[in-house]
C-alpha positions in Angstrom: 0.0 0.0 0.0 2.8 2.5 0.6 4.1 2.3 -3.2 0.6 3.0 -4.2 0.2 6.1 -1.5 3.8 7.4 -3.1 2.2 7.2 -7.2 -1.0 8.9 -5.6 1.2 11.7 -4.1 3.6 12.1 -7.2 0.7 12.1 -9.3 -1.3 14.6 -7.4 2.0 16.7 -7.1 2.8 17.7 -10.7 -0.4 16.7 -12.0 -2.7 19.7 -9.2 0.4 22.4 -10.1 0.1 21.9 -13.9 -3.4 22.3 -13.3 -2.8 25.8 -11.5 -3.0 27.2 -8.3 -6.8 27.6 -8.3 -7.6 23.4 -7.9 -4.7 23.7 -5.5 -6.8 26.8 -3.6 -10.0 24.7 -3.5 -8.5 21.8 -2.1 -6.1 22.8 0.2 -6.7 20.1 2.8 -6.2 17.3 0.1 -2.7 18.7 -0.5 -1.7 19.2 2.8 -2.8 15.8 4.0 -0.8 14.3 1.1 2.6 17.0 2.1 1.9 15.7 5.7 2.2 12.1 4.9 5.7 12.5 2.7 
């Protein structure tokens, strides 16, 4: 399970900045959970 966390956080990562900051705004708590857990 902890390979899979590390693809979900990687992916999440690159993936919610090349989407720009305004996903990253509306789900803050999703990206600090996953910063948190690194």
């Amino acid at each position: 399970p902890d390979r899979r966390r590390n693809t979900s956080n990687a992916y999440i990562g690159p993936e919610r900045r090349v989407g720009g900051e305004a996903e990253v705004m509306q789900q803050p708590s999703l990206l600090d959970k996953a910063r948190s857990s690194t």
